[in-house]
VOZAMAR-106475 format. One record per residue: x negated, y, z of N, C-alpha, C, O in turn. Coordinates in steps of 0.1 Angstrom, whole numbers, plus 5000, padded with zeros to 4 digits. Each point is the difference from the previous one (the first is absolute). Last residue first. Layout:
REM residues N
XYZXYZXYZXYZ;...
//
This chain:
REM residues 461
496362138263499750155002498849905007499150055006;504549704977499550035014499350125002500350065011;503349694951499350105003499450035015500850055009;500749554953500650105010499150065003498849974995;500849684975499950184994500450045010500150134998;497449374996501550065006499750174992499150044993;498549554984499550045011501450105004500850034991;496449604971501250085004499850065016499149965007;497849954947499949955014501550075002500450094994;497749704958501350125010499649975010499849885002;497750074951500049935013500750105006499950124998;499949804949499550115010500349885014500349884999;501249994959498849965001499550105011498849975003;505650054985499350084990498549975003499150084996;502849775045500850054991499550074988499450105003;499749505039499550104992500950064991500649914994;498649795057500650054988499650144987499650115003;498649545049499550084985501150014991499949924991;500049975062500249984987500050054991500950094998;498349905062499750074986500349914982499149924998;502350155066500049924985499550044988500850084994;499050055068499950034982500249924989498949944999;499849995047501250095006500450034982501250014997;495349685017501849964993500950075002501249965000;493650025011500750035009501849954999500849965009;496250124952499049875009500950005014500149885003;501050484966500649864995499449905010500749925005;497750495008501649945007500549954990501249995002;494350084990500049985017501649944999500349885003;498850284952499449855007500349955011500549895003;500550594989500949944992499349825000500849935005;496350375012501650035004500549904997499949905006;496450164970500149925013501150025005500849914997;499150324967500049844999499449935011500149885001;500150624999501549954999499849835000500649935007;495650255019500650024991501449974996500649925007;496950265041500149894988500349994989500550114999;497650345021500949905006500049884993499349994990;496450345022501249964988500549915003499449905005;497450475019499849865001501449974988500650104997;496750374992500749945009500249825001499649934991;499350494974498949885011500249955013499249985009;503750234961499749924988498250015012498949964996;503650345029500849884993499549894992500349895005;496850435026500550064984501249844999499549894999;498850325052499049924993501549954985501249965002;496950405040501349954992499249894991498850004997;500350185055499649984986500649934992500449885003;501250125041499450145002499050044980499850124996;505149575013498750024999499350115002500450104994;504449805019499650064989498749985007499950045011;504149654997499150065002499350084988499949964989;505349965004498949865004498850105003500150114994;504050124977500349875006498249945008499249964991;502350554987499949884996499549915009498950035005;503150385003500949944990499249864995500749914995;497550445038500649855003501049954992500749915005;496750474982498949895004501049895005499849884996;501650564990500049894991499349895009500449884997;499150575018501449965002500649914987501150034995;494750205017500149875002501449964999500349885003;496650584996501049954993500349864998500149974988;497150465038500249895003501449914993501149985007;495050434983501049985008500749855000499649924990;495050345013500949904991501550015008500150005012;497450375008499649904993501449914994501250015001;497850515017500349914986499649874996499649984989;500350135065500250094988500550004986501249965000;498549815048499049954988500450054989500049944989;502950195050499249905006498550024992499050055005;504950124975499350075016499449975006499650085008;502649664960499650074991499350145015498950054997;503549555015499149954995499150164994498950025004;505450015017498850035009498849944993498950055003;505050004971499350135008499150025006499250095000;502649484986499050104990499750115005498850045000;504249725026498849975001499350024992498950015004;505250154996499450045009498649974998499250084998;503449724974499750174996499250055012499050084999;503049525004498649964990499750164999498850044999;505249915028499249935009498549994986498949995005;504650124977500050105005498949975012499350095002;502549564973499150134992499650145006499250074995;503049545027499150004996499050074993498850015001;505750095009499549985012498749994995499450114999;503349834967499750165001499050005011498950054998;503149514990498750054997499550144998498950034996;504949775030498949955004498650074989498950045004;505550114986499250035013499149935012499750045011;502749774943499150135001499250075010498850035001;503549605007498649954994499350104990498849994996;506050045023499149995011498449964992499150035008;504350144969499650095006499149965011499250085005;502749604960498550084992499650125013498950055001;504749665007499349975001498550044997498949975005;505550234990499549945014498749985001499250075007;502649974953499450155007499749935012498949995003;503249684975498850034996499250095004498849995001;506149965009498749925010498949984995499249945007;503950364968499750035015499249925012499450045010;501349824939499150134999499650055019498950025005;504749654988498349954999499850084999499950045012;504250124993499649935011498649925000499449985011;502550254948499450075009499849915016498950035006;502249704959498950084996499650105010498949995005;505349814996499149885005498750115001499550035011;504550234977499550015009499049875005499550025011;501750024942499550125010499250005016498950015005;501249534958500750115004499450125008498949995006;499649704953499950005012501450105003500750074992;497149594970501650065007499450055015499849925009;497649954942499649985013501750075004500550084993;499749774956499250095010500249995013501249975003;499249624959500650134998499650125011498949965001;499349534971500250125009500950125000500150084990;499749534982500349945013499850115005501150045004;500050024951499250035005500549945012501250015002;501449914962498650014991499050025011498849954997;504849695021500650174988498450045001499249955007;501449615006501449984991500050195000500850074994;494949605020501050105000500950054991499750034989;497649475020499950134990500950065005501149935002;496549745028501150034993499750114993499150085002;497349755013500349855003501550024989500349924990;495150405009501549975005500749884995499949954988;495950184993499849915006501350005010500149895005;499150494968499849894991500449825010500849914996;500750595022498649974995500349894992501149975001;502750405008499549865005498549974991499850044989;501550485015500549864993499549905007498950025007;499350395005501450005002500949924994501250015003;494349975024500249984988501850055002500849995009;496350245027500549864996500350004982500150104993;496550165053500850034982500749855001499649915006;497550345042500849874989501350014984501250024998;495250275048500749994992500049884991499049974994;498650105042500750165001501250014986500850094998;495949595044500649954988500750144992500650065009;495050025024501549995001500549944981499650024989;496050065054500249974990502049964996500749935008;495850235028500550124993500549924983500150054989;498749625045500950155008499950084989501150004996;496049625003500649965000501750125001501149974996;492950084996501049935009501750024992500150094991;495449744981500750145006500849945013500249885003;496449784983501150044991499850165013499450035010;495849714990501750035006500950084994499650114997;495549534981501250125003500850065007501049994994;495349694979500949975007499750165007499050075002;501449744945499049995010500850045017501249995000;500149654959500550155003498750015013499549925008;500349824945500150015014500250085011499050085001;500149884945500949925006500349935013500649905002;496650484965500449975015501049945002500950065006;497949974951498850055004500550015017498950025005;504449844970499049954993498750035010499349915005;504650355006499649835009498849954990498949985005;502550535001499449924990499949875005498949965004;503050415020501249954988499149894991500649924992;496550335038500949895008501149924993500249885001;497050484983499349885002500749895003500049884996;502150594999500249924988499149805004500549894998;499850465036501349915000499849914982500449884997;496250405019499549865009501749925000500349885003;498350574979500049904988500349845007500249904994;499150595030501749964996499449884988500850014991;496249985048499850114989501649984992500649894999;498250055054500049934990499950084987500150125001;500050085041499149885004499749954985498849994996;503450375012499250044996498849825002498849974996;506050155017499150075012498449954992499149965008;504849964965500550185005498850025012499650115005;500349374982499250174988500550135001499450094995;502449535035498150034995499850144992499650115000;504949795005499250105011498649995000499250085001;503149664967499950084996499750125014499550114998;501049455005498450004995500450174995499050075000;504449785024499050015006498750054995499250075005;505249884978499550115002498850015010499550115004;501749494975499850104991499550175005499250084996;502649565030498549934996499850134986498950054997;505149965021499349985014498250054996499150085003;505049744964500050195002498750025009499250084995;501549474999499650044987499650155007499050065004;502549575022499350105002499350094993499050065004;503849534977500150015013498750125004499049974994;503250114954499449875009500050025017500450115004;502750114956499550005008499049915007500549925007;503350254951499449935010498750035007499350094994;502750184972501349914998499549915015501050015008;497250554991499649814992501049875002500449985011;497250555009501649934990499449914991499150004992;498950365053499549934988501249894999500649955010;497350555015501049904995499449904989499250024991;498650285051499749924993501549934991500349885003;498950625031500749825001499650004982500150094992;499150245052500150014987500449864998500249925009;499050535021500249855007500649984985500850084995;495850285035501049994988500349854995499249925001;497450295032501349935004500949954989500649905001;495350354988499349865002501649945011500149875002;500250574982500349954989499649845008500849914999;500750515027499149954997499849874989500449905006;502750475011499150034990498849904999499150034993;505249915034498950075007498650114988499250095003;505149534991500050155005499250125002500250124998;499049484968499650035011500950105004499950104994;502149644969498950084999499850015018501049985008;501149614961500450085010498950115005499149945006;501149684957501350015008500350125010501150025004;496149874945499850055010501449945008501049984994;496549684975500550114998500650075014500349935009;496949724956500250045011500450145003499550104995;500949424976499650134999500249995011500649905006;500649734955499750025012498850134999499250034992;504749594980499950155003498950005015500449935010;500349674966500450084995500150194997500050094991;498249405016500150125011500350064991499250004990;500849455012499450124992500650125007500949995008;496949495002501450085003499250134990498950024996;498849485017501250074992500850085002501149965001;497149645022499650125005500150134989500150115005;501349305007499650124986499850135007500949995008;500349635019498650014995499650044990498949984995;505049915045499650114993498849964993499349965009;502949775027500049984983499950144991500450004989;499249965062500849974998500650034978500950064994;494449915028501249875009501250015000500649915004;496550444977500049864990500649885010500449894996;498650644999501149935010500149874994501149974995;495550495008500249854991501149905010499849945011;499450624996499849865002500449904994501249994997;497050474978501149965008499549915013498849995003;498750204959500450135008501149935008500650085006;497049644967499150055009500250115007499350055008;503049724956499749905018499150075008499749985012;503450164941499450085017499449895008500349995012;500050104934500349885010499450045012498850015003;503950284958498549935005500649905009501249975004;501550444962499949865009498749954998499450004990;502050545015500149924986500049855007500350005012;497650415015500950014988500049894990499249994991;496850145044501749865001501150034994500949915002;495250374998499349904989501449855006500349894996;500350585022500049994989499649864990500549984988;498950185058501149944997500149954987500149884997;495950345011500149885007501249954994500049924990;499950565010499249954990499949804999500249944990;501350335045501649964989499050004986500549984989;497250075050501249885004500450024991500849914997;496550404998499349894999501149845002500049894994;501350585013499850014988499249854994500049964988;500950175062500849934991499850014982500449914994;496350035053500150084989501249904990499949894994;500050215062500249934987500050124987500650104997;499549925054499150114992499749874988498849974997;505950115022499250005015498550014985500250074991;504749894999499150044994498249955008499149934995;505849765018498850175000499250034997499049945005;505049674983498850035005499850125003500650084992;503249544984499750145008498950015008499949925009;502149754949499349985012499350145008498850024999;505449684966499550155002499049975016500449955010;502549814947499449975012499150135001499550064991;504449724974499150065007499850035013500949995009;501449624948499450075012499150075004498949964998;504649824966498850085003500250015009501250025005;501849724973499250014991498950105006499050034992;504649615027499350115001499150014989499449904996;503549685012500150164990499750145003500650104995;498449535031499549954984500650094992499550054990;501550005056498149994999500150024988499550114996;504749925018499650125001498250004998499150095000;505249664972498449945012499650154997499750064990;505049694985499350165003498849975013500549945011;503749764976498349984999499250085000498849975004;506050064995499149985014499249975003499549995011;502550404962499649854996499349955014499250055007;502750424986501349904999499249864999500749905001;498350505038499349924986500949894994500449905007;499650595028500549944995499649874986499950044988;498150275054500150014991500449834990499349904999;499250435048500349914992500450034989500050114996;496850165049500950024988500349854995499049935003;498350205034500550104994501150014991500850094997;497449645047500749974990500650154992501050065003;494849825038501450094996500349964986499050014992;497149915051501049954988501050094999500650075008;497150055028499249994991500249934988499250024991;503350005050500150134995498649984986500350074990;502749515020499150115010499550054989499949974988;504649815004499250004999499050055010500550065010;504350004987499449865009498350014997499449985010;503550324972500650025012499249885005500049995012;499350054943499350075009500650005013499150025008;503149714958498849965002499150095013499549945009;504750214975500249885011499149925002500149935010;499850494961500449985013499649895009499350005010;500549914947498650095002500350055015499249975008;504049844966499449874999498850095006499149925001;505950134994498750085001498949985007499850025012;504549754956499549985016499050125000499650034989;503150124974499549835002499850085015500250115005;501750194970500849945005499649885005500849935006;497150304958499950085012500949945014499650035011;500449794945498249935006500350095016499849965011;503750044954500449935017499049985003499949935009;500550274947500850105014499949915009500650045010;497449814952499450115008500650055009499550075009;500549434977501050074997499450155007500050005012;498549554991499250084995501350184995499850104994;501349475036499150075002499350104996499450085007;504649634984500250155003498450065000499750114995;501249444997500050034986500450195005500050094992;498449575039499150094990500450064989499350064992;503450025053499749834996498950124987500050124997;499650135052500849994986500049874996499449925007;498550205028501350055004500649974990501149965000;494349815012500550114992501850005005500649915006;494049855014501250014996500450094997499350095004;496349724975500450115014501749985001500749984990;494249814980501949995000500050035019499549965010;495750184961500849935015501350014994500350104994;494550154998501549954993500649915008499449965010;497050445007500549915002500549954986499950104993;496550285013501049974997500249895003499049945000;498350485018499949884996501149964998500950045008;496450404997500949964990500249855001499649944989;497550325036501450085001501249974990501150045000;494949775035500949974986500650065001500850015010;494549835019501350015000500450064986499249994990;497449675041500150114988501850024998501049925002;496649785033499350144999500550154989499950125000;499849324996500350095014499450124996498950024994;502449824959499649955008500250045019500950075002;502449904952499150065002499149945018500649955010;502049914942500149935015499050135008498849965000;505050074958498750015004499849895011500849915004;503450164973499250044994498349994999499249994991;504849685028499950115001499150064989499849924991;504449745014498950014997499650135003500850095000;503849535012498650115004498849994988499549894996;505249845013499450034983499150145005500150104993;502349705042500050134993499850004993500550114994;499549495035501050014992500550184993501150044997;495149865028499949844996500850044988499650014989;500850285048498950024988500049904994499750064989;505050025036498149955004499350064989500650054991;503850095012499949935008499149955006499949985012;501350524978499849884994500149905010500150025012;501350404994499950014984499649854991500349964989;500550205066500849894991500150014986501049954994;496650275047500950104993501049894991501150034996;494549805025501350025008501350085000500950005008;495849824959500649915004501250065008501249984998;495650304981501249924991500649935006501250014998;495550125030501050114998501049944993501149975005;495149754999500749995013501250144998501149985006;495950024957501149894999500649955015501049945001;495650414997501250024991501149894995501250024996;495249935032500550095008501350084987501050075003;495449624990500549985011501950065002501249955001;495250234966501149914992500949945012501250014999;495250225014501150114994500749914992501050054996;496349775052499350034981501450054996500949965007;498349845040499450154993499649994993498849994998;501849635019501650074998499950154997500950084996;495449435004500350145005501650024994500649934993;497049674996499950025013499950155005499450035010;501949804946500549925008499949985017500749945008;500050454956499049915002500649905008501150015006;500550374949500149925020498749954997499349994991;499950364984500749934996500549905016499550015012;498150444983501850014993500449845003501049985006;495150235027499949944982501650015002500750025009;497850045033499349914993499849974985499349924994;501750555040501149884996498549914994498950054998;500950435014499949895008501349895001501049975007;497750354957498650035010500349915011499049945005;504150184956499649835001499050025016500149915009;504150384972498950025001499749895009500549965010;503350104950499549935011498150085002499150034992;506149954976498450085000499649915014500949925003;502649894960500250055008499150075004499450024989;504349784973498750125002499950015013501050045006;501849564968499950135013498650044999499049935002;504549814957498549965005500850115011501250055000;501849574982499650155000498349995005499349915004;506249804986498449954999499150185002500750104995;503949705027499550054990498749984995499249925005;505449885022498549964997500150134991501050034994;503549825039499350034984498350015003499649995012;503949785027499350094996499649994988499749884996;501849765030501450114999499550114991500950054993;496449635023500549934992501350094996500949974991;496550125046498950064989500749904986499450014989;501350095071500349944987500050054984500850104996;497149935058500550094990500849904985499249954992;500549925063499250034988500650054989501249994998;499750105053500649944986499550004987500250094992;497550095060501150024994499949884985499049954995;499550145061500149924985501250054990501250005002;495850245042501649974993499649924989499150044992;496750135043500950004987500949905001499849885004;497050125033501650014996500550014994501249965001;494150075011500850124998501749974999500950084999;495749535007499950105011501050144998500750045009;499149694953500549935010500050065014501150005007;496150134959501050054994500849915011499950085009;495949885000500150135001502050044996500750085005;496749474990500650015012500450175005500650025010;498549854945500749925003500750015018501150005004;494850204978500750084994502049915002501150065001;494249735011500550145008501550054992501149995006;497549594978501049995011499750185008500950065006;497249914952501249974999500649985013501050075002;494350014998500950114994501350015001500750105005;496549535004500350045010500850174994500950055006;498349664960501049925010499850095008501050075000;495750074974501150044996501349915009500950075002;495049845006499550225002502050005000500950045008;497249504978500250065017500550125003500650035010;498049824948500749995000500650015020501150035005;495250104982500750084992501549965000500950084998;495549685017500150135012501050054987500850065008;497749544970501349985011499950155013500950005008;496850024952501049984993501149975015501150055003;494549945003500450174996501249994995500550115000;497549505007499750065015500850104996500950025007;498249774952501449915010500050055018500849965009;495250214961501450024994501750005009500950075005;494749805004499850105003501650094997500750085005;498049474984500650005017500050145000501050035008;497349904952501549915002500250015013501149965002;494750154988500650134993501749935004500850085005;495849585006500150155010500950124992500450085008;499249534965501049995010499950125013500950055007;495949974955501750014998500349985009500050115006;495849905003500250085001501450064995500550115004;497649454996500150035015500550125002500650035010;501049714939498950015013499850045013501049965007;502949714965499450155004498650045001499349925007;503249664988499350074989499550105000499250064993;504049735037498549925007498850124989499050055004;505650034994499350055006498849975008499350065008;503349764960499950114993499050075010499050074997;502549515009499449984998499350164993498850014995;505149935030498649975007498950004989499150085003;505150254987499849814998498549985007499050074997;504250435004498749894995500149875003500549975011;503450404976499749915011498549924997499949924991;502150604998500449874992499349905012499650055011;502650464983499749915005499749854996500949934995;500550524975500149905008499749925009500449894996;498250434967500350055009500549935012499750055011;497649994940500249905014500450085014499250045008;500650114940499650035012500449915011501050025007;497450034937500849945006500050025018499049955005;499250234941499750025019501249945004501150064996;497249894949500950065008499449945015499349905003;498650264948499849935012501250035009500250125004;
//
């Protein structure tokens, strides 16, 4: 079955819209109301920022000329802490998102000319909220050298310093760690990713872990997550298919204090792809069961669509302790490169320099000292108040909550079990609703008599 995505604007014909019913065309004004404040949001954006740069007087200077300049093709390593940005990818009605803000840098340093004209791909998309210690760009960048010098080892050190001149402009929460030289320019930092990990940090707080990683366990291998993710079927996703590779839990950081319920631990899990709130939705149902709610089998039930082809209904994890942390690449061109690479391995190793490294490592401390000493303050502010709790009401219960707001939306005063819960729509209504809608195309192809749904591999976490 191939998904065709109507992405375009299309024009209705009277008579298209006489055919409607009362409650289409209300969904169609509702649309075309929200479609034009958005586009409002963004013109008046433009003339502020228009009339701001004019008020200041900036010097015009000479556009850069980019017809004189060599090209390379490369990937950039960069880390980013997401907690208040919108997502990596642009948007059209915000400018706080980490891709934003990395191609307004390319631009104004003069590595590039537009994105249009980068041959850009990224690795991931990760969502608002989430941040990356490992995200990779590919992109044609300008080069000092012509190509036939580029790969030549004594001049990579001699190239532009492509990690400097990125960070001097970036904000302090982006940082370009490292590049890295690629001879084919078909090389795709998405499509020739061969893994991704994702790591989701939490506190011990009074979770039974031996149960969470009993749980984890039944996601090893490939299933059909619709029921641990969001079903993204408006924009042609409708295989749910992914396999996990590796996933555990494992320690990050012991209590100062001796108290084990602070102890701050993180969920990893590696997998070629990703669905849209896959990680989110996984570790949620898995704090069910570290807080005893759920029994660790309630992930295998869910992996079963035969027998639950409906996802019951849920709040994903929040959003913040979750991090992109690592990316493997193929080190050969994948099958589906457009060019074949003219020497045996497109990759060769990340280039950093000294002193770039230590000037991130130093605005990284920076930054880890103030949001350390916001959470010492605190802890030391929680220690007090145990003191007084425990002098107050003697040996009673102590108070281990420091998980409760990791997961998302009201918590009921009575819990009531997943698999009796209200249940979302199904994939084939979905998939009806927005062919019936025409945001979607569907056509049946088949291969070896099997049925292919197609569907993207980027990665959202």
């Amino acid at each position: 079955m191939e998904v065709k995505v109507n992405k375009k604007a299309r024009t209705w014909k009277t008579e298209e819209l006489l055919a409607l019913s009362k409650e289409e065309l209300i969904d169609k004004i509702n649309q075309l109301e929200a479609h034009n404040t958005q586009l409002k949001s963004i013109v008046q954006k433009n003339l502020q920022t228009l009339e701001n740069s004019h008020s200041k007087g900036t010097k015009k200077h000479r556009p850069f000329d980019f017809s004189k300049c060599f090209k390379r093709h490369v990937l950039l390593r960069f880390y980013y802490l997401g907690w208040d940005y919108q997502g990596f990818a642009a948007q059209e009605n915000s400018i706080e998102t980490i891709e934003h803000h990395i191609f307004a840098t390319l631009k104004k340093v003069c590595l590039i000319e537009s994105r249009e004209s980068s041959n850009y791909n990224r690795c991931g998309r990760t969502d608002k909220g989430v941040s990356a210690f490992h995200q990779v760009i590919s992109l044609d960048i300008r080069s000092k050298f012509s190509p036939e010098e580029q790969m030549d080892e004594q001049r990579l050190m001699g190239e532009l310093d492509y990690c400097s001149m990125l960070n001097r402009v970036l904000p302090e929460e982006i940082r370009c760690l490292a590049w890295m030289p690629i001879v084919n320019p078909a090389y795709s930092a998405r499509f020739d990713c061969r893994s991704r990990t994702y790591r989701y940090f939490f506190p011990r707080g009074n979770l039974n872990i031996p149960a969470m990683e009993e749980s984890a366990r039944y996601l090893l291998g490939t299933h059909d997550f619709r029921n641990l993710c969001k079903m993204d079927v408006g924009n042609g996703v409708v295989c749910f298919m992914r396999t996990v590779d590796e996933i555990n839990i494992r320690s990050s950081q012991a209590d100062g204090k001796g108290d084990d319920s602070y102890d701050m631990l993180y969920l990893q899990l590696r997998g070629k792809a990703f669905l849209w709130h896959q990680v989110r939705c996984i570790m949620a149902v898995l704090l069910l069961v570290g807080e005893g709610k759920e029994s660790p089998s309630i992930v295998k039930e869910l992996l079963d669509v035969e027998k639950n082809p409906c996802k019951p209904q849920y709040s994903m994890a929040s959003d913040v302790p979750l991090n992109l942390y690592d990316c493997q690449f193929n080190e050969k061109s994948s099958e589906s490169s457009l060019v074949e690479s003219s020497r045996e391995n497109d990759l060769t190793e990340w280039i950093y320099k000294e002193d770039d490294l230590r000037r991130t490592m130093s605005d990284l401390q920076g930054l880890w000292s103030k949001q350390s000493v916001k959470c010492t303050m605190m802890r030391e502010m929680l220690g007090t108040l145990h003191g007084v709790y425990e002098n107050l009401f003697g040996n009673a219960r102590p108070i281990t909550e420091q998980t409760v707001s990791l997961t998302l939306g009201v918590r009921s005063k009575e819990y009531c079990p997943l698999l009796q819960r209200q249940r979302c729509e199904s994939l084939e209504n979905r998939i009806e609703h927005y062919t019936k809608k025409r945001r979607i195309e569907i056509s049946s192809t088949t291969t070896d008599t099997k049925t292919v749904l197609t569907s993207g591999i980027e990665s959202n976490g």
